[in-house]
Each structure stands twice: as C-alpha cells, then as structure tokens.
C-alpha positions in Angstrom: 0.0 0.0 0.0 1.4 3.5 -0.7 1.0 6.4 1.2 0.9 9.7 0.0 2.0 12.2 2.3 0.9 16.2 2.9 4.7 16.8 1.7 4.4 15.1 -1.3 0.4 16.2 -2.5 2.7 19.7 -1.9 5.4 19.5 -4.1 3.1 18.3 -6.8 1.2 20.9 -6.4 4.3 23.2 -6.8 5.6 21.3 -10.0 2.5 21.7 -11.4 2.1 25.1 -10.8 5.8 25.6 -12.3 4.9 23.8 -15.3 1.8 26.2 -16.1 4.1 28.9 -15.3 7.1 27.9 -17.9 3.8 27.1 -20.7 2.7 31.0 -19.9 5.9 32.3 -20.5 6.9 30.1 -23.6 3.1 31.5 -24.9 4.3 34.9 -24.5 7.3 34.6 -25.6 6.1 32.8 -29.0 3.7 36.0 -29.2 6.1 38.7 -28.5 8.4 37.0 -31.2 5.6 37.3 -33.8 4.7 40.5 -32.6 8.5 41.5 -33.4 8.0 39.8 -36.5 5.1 41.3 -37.7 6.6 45.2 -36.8 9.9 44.8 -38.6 7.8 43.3 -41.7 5.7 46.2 -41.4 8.7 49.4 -41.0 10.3 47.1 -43.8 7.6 47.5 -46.7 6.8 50.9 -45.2 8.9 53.1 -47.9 10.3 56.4 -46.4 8.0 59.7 -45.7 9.2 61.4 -48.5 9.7 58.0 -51.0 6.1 58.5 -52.3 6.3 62.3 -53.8 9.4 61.6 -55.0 8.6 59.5 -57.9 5.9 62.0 -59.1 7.1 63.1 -62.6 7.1 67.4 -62.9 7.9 68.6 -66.6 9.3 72.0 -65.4 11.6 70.4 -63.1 13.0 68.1 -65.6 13.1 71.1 -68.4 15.2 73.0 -65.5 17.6 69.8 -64.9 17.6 69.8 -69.1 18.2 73.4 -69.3 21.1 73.2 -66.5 22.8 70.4 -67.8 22.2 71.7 -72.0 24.6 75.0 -70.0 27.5 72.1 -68.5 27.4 71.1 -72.2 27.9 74.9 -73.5 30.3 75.6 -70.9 32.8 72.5 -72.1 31.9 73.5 -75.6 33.8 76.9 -74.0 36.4 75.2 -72.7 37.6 73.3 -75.2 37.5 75.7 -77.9 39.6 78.1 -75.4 41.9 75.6 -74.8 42.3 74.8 -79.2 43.0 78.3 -79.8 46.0 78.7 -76.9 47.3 75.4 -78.8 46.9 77.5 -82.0 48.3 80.5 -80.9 51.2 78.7 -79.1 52.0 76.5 -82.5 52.4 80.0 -84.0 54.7 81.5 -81.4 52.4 83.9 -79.6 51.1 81.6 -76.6 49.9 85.0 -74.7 47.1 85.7 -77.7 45.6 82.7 -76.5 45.2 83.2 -73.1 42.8 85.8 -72.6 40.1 84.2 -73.3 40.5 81.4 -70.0 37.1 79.8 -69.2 36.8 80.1 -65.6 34.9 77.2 -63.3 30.9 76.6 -63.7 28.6 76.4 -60.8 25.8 74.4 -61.0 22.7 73.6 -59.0 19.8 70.8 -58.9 16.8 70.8 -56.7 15.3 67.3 -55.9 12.7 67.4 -57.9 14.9 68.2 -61.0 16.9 65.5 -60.5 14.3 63.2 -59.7 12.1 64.0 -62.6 15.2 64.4 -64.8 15.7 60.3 -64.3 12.0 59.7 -64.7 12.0 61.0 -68.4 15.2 60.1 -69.6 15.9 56.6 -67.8 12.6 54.8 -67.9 14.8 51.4 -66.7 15.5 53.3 -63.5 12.5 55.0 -63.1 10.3 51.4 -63.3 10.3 48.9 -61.2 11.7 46.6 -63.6 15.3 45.2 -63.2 17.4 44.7 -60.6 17.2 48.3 -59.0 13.8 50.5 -60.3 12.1 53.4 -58.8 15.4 55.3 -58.4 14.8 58.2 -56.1 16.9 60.9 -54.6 16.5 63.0 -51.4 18.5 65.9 -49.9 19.6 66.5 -46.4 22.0 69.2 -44.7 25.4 67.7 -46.1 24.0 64.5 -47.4 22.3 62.9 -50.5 20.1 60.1 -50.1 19.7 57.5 -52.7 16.5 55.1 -53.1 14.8 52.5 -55.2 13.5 48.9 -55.0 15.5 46.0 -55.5 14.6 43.5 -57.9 11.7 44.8 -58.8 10.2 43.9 -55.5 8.2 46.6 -53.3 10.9 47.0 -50.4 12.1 50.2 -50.8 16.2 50.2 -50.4 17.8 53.5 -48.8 21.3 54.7 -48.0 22.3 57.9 -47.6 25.5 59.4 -48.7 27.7 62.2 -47.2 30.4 63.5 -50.3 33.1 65.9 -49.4 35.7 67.1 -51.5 39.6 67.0 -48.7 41.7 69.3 -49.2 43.7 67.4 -51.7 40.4 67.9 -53.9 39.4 64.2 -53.8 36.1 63.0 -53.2 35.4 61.0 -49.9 31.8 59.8 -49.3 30.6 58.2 -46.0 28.3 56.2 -46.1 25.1 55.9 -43.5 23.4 53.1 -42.0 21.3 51.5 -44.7 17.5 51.0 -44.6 14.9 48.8 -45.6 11.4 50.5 -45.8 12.2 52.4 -42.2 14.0 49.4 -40.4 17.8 50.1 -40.2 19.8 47.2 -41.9 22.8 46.0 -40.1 26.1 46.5 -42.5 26.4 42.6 -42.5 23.3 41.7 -44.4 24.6 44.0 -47.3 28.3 42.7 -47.6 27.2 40.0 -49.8 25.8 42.0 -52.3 28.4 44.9 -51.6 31.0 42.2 -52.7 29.0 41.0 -56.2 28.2 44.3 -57.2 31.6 45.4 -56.4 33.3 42.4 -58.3 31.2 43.5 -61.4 32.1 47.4 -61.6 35.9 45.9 -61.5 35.3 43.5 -64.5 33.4 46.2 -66.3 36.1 48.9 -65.6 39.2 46.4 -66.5 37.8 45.7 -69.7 36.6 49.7 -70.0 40.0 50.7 -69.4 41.4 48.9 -72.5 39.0 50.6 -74.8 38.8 54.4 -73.0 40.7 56.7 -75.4 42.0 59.8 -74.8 43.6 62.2 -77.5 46.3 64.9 -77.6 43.9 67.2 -77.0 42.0 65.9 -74.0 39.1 64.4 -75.8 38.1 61.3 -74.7 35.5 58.3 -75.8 32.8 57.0 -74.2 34.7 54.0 -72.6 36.5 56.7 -71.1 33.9 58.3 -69.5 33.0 55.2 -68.0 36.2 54.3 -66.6 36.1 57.6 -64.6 32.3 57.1 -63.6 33.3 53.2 -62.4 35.6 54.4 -60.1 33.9 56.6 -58.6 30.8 53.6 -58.0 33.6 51.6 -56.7 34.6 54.0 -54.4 30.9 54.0 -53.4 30.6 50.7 -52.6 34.0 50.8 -50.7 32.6 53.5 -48.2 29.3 51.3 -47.7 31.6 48.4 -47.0 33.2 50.8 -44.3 36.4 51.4 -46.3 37.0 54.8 -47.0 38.4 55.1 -50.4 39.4 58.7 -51.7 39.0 59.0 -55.6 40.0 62.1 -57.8 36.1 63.1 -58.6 36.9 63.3 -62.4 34.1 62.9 -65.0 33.7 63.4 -69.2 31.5 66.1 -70.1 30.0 66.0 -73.6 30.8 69.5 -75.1 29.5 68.9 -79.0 25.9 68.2 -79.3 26.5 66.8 -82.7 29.1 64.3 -81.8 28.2 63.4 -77.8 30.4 60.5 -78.0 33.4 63.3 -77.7 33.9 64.2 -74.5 36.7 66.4 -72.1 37.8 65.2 -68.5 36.1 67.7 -65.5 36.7 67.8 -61.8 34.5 68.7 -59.5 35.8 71.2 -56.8 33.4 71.6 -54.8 30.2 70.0 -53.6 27.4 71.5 -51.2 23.9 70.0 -50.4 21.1 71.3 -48.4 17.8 70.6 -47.7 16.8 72.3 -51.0 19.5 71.5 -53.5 22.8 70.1 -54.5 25.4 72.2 -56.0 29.1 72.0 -57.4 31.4 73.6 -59.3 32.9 72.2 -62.1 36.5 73.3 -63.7 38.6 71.5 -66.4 40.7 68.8 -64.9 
C-alpha cells in the first residue's frame, strides 16, 4: 500500500504550478516574437516619408535639370575651344594671344525634384520597377544625399544615404550611413554579400573599359573613357558602404559637341554643397 503524504500532495502541487508557469511564459514569448516579427515586416515594406512624392514626374523640373545640364554642355563647348585656340596661338609662337580668353569654373545647381524628374523622363529602366534596381529616387539632407529605389523589382524600398566631401587634396570622400529597408535600419552585415557582387562586377566592367577608353592629344576622350572615370567613382561608393574609405579624384567626361556626344573632355569637380533644397558643385577643367 502506498501512502501519500501532505509533503508530497505539496510539491506536486508546486511542480505543477511551475509547469503552467514555464507554458505561460513560452506563450508569450512565442507571441512577442511574432509580434517583433510582424513590426519589422511592417517598417520594412513601409517606404520612407518622402519616397512617395518623389517618384511623381514634374515637366518643369526636368526642363530646368535639361536646361542646366544643356549649360554644362555649353560651358565644355567653352572650354575646349579656349583651350584649341591657346594650342593654335602657341603653335604659331604667340602663346599669350591665346590666353585671354581662360574659361573660368561653372557652378551648377539641382533641386530634388529636377533630378528626380530628370531620371524619370530620360531613364525609364531606373525610373520602373523593372530590373534589378527601379524606382530610383533621390532626397536631400543638410550635407547628405540620399539615394533610393526597389530591389529587384520587389516593393521593399532600399535606402542609403551618402555624405560627399571634396579633402583638401580635392578628392572626393563619401561616408556612407546606415542603410535602410522601408524604415527598419539594416545592419552593414546583411549588405556585404551584395556589396562584394556588385563590387566584383564594376571591377570587371572597368578592367575591360579601361582597355578601350581613349584619350587624344587634346583631352578628348571616348565614351569607354567616361565610363572608366564614372566606375571608379561607384567603386569608391561601394568601398565606403563596405566601411572602407576610399578617396578618388572626382573626375568625369562632359560631352561638349551636341552633334558628336560620343566626344567628351575630363572635369573635376571642386566643390560639392547639399542642403535641404539642393545640390550644388562647381565644375573646372581637370
């Protein structure tokens, strides 16, 4: 015969008890861990605030950006012919006739919504959601650009904002921000993957770039040429994303003969500023 004792009736009592307790907080936790889930799911497909009104195509904006960039155009159209008739005047032994006539440095400036509308009528790739990268999008901050779109053509909206300086060796240095998806920060591990592959690609593009750019005796260069400079400055990009700060002279090919686009002469850019309102820089002849 067994007998069960008060102590014993007790302590099941207590296991019990314990066991209810550990299957309340396992419940809970289960639901707080969907709860979590659900949240980030919804801050990731929830685009940023300003995402939405930036993909709204304005006609006058994007006949400003046209405008602005049909005067970069003019200006190298300046430069170079400034530049042929000092080699002229120097080839027939009176360099100082052909120096008056210096162009100076251009300053430039793009709202937003210029740049922004500029891409949806001239890039419809970029401005879609097809693709690997669509709906590009641009913001501007105090001291910082921030660039946006949707990757693979899905509906998460992919955000990383970019601080560009020019040192004061005039090379361009841009840090990088945290990363976003929708509104939920994206730790700098998730993107190395991609970082790497995309990275990987702008090297293969710009070794096999490099062996076709062209550049003549006087400064003109191909197209190949003008994509070796913009390359580098992507890979540069990416390096600051990765956290590697990688200074790069900011040089790029400006077309300066509407007739013949393919033409183009090296610029720097000297100086970058960005506000809340607008970007600007100043271009001179490298």
């Amino acid at each position: 015969m067994t007998i069960v004792t008060y102590t014993d009736r007790a302590m099941d009592g207590r296991h019990s008890k314990s066991r209810r307790t550990i299957t309340r907080l396992a419940a809970l936790l289960a639901i707080a861990a969907v709860g979590a889930i659900v949240v980030l799911i919804v801050f990731a497909r929830q685009p940023p605030a300003w995402y939405a009104a930036a993909l709204q195509f304005d006609p006058a904006a994007a006949n400003d950006a046209d405008q602005k960039l049909a005067g970069i155009v003019s200006w190298a159209a300046g430069v170079q012919a400034s530049e042929t008739r000092q080699r002229l005047a120097a080839a027939s032994g009176n360099p100082a006739a052909g120096t008056s006539e210096n162009v100076g440095p251009i300053t430039v400036e793009f709202t937003a919504a210029q740049i922004n509308s500029f891409i949806r009528k001239w890039f419809p790739a970029a401005a879609g959601s097809a693709g690997q990268w669509g709906d590009v999008a641009v913001e501007l901050e105090d001291g910082r650009i921030i660039l946006a779109g949707r990757m693979g053509g899905g509906s998460t909206v992919l955000s990383v904002p970019v601080e560009p300086v020019i040192d004061g060796q005039g090379r361009l240095i841009a840090t990088v921000g945290g990363a976003h998806a929708g509104r939920l920060p994206i730790p700098g591990a998730m993107l190395s993957g991609s970082i790497a592959q995309a990275r990987a690609s702008l090297q293969s593009q710009l070794s096999t770039r490099q062996s076709q750019a062209r550049i003549d005796a006087d400064g003109i260069g191909n197209p190949a040429a003008a994509n070796v400079c913009m390359a580098r400055l992507c890979i540069a990009l990416l390096d600051s994303t990765a956290g590697r700060v990688s200074p790069v002279d900011p040089i790029v090919m400006v077309p300066f003969d509407p007739s013949r686009a393919s033409r183009r002469i090296s610029v720097r850019v000297e100086a970058i500023a960005i506000d809340s309102r607008s970007i600007t820089l100043r271009l001179a002849r490298k």
